[in-house]
ROTORNU-840022 format. One record per residue (C-alpha): residue in three letters; x, y, z. Coordinates in steps of 0.2 Angstrom, whole numbers, plus 5000, padded with zeros to 4 digits. Layout:
! ROTORNU-840022
AlaXYZ...
***
This chain:
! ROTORNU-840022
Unk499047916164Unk497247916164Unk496348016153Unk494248036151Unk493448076135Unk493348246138Unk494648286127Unk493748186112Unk492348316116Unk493348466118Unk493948406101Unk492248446094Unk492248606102Unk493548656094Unk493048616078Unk491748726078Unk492748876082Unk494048816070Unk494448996058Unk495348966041Unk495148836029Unk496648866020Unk497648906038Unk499548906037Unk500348756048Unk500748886063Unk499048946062Unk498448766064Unk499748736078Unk499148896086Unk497148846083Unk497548686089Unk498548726106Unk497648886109Unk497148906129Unk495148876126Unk495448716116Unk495848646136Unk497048496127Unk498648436133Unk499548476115Unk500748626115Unk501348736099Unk503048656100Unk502348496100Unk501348506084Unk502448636075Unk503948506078Unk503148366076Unk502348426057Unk503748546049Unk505248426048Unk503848346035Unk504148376018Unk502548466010Unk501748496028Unk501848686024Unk500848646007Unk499348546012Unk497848576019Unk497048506037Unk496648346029Unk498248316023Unk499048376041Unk497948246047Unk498448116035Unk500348166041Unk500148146058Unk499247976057Unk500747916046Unk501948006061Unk500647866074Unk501047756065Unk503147766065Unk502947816082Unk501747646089Unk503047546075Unk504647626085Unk503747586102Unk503247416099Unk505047366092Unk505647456107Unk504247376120Unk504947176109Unk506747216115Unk506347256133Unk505347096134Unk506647006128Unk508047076143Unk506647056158Unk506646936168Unk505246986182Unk503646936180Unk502647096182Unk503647176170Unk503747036157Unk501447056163Unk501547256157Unk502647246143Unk501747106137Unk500047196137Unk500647346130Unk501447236113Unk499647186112Unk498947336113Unk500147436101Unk499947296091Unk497947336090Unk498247536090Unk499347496073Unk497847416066Unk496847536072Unk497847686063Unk497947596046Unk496247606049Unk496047776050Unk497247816036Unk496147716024Unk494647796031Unk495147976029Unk496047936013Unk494147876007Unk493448036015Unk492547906028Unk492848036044Unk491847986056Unk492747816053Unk494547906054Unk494147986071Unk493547816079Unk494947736073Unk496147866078Unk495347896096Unk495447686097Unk497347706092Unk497947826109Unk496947736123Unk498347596117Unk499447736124Unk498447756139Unk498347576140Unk500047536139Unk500647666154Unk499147596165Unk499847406164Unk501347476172Unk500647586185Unk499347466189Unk500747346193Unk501847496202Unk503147496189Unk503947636181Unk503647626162Unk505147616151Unk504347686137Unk503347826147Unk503747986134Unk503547866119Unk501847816126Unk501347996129Unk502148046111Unk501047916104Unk499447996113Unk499848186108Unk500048126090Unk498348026089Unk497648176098Unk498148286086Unk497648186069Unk495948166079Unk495748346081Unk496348386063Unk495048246058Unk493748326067Unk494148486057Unk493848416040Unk492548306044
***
């Protein structure tokens, strides 16, 4: 999966046509998913990903931000346990090469999203959103060291899981900032 910055700038965009400070968690989703925002995010992805979470119908777009880097960060913690264990079964090389660089960078996209948790806690936003966008090239990374290498990535949908959520909190990030 290979992905441009033209979604970071769409990102921006958006924020400027962002309505609603005090916007209900659908009416974020739908803001956020709406078909002039040209990203790769659906309304089920974000209205799923958010309402299981205890007090994400309360908050405002800061603290949906500050939800979904904490939903990153489970979700690059689940994929690097997951990337350890398929290291440890393989036994060809250019898998061993893929899953290898994809623990490093999982490894450095965790850092980056404590990063960006401390930074919006502090209210340092343009902090949060570099350490956020820094977080899902990790994602795009980790699916280029297998295609690079004409392997089929085991961890594909968590990869692309991982990308959508960082997408989101940089959009919500965006939004507050």
């Amino acid at each position: 999966m290979k992905v441009g910055y033209s979604i970071f700038a769409t990102l921006l965009i958006l924020l400027l046509t962002f309505a609603g400070a005090g916007a209900t968690l659908e009416e974020t989703c739908n803001q956020v998913t709406s078909p002039s925002s040209a990203t790769n995010l659906t309304y089920d992805f974000c209205l799923t990903s958010l309402q299981p979470i205890s007090g994400s119908r309360e908050v405002d777009v800061k603290g949906l931000a500050g939800i979904t880097i904490n939903l990153s960060i489970y979700n690059f913690t689940y994929t690097r346990n997951k990337l350890g264990d398929l290291k440890s079964k393989e036994t060809k090389q250019p898998a061993i090469d893929a899953l290898q660089k994809c623990l490093d960078k999982f490894n450095e996209g965790d850092a980056y999203l404590k990063m960006a948790q401390t930074s919006l806690r502090t209210l340092r936003y343009q902090d949060a959103f570099s350490s956020i966008t820094s977080a899902a090239g990790s994602s795009v990374v980790c699916d280029n060291a297998f295609y690079e290498r004409g392997i089929q990535s085991p961890v594909s949908l968590d990869t692309q899981n991982g990308y959508l959520l960082c997408t989101l909190a940089a959009y919500l990030i965006q939004y507050v900032a």
